[in-house]
C-alpha positions in Angstrom: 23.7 -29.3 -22.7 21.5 -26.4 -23.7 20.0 -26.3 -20.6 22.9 -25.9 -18.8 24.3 -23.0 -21.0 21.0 -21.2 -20.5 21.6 -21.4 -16.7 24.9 -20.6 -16.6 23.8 -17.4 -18.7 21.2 -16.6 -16.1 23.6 -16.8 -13.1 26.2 -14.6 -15.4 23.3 -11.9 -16.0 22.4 -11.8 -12.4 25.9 -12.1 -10.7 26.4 -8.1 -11.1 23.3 -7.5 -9.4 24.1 -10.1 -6.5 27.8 -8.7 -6.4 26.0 -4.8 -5.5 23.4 -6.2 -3.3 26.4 -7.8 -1.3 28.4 -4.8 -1.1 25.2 -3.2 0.4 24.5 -5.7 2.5 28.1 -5.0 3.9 28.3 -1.3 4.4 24.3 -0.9 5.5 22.1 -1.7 8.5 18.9 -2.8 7.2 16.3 -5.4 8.3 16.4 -8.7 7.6 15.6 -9.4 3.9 14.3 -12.6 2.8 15.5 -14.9 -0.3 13.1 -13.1 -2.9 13.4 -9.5 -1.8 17.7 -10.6 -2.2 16.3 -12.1 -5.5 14.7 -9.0 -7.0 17.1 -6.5 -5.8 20.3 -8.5 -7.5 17.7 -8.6 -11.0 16.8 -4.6 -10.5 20.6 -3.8 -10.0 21.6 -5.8 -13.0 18.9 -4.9 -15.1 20.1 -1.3 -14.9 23.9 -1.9 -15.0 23.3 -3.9 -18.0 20.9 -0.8 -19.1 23.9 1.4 -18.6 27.1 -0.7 -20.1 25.5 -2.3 -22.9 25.8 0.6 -25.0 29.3 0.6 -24.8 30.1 -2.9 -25.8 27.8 -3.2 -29.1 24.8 -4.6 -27.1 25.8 -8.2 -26.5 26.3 -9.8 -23.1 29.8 -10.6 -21.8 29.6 -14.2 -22.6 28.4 -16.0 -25.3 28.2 -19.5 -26.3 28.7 -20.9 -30.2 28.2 -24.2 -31.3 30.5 -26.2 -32.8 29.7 -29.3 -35.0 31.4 -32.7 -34.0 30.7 -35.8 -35.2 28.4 -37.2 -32.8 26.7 -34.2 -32.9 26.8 -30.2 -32.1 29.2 -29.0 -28.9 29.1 -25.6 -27.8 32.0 -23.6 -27.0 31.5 -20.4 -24.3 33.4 -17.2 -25.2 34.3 -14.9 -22.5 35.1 -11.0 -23.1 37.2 -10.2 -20.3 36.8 -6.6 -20.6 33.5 -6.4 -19.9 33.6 -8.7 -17.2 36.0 -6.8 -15.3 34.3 -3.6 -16.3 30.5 -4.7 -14.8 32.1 -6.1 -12.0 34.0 -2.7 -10.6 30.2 -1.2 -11.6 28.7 -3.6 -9.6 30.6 -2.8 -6.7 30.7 1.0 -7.1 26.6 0.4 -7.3 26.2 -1.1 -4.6 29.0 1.3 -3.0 27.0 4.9 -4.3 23.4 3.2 -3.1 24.5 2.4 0.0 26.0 5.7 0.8 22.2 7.2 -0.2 21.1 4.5 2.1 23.5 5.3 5.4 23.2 9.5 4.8 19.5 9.2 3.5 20.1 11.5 -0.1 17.2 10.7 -2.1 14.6 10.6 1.1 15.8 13.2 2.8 14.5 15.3 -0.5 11.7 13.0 -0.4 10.5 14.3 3.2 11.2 17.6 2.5 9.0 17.9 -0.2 6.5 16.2 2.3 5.9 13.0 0.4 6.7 10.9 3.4 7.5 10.5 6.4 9.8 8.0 6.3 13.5 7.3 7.2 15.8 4.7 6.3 17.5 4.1 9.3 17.1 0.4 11.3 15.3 1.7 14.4 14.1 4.9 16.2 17.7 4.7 18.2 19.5 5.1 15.1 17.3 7.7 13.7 17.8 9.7 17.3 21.4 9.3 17.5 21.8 10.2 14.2 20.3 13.6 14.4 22.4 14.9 17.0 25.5 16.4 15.1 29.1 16.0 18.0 29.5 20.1 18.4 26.4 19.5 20.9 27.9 16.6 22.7 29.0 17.9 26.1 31.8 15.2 26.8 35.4 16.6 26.8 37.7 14.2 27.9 41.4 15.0 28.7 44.3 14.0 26.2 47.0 13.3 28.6 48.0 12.1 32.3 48.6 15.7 33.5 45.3 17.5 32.3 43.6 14.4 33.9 44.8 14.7 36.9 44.1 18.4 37.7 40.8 18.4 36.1 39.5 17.3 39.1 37.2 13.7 38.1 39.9 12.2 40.4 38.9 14.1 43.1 35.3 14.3 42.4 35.4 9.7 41.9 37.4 10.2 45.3 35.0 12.1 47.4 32.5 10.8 46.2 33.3 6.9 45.9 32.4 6.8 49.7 29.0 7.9 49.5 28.6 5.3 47.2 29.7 2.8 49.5 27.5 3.6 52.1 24.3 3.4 49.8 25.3 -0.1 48.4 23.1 -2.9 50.8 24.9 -5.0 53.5 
């Protein structure tokens, strides 16, 4: 029965850390990660939430486990404290929330390049890391808002005189 308690303590200590890595997951394009790297990101995020809350609630984890004697033998009750459950979870997600903003507007490696340690970005591929550079005032694309502007702009009559020119260089 011990063994069981002990697990169910391990999964409790690193559901915090799998709870941000989750949110992440879900706000961030990143490469595929595989089972370990999912692994040690959940234990790094819970090892510092639990760094940072367990101050506040006297050192002790959120759910402990006291035996009981019996006849036959020893049982063990589990005690939550619902508090600090609810309290690391809404951490957990505002984590995973916070890192993932420094992931999608690259914070900490934009200071990281600047002072010339790397060259790195943290965006998926080079076509993310192009589009992302080129801020809308330079976009050239003005589109009309309504039926009126449209139709004395004059891409109705530019498609029109030009749609058979394109007609003519289509084969057969």
């Amino acid at each position: 029965m011990l063994d069981k308690l002990e697990a169910l303590g391990i999964l409790l200590v690193l559901l915090p850390g799998f709870c941000s890595a989750y949110v992440i997951q879900q706000l961030c394009v990143r490469r595929k990660q595989m089972e370990v790297d999912k692994v040690v990101e959940a234990l790094l995020f819970s090892f510092f939430l639990f760094l940072g809350i367990l101050p506040f609630f006297g050192y002790v984890l959120p759910v402990s486990w006291h035996p009981v004697p019996v006849k036959d033998g020893t049982t063990y009750t589990i005690a939550f404290n619902a508090g600090y459950l609810w309290t690391l979870f809404l951490l957990a997600i505002a984590a995973g929330a916070a890192y993932a903003v420094n992931i999608n507007r690259e914070l900490a490696l934009r200071i990281v390049r600047r002072i010339g340690f790397t060259e790195r970005t943290a965006r998926y591929s080079i076509w993310n890391d192009v589009f992302q550079e080129i801020p809308l005032s330079r976009c050239r694309w003005k589109y009309p808002t309504d039926a009126l502007s449209w139709a004395t702009s004059g891409t109705i009559r530019t498609i029109l005189t030009r749609l058979p020119s394109f007609w003519k260089m289509l084969p057969g």
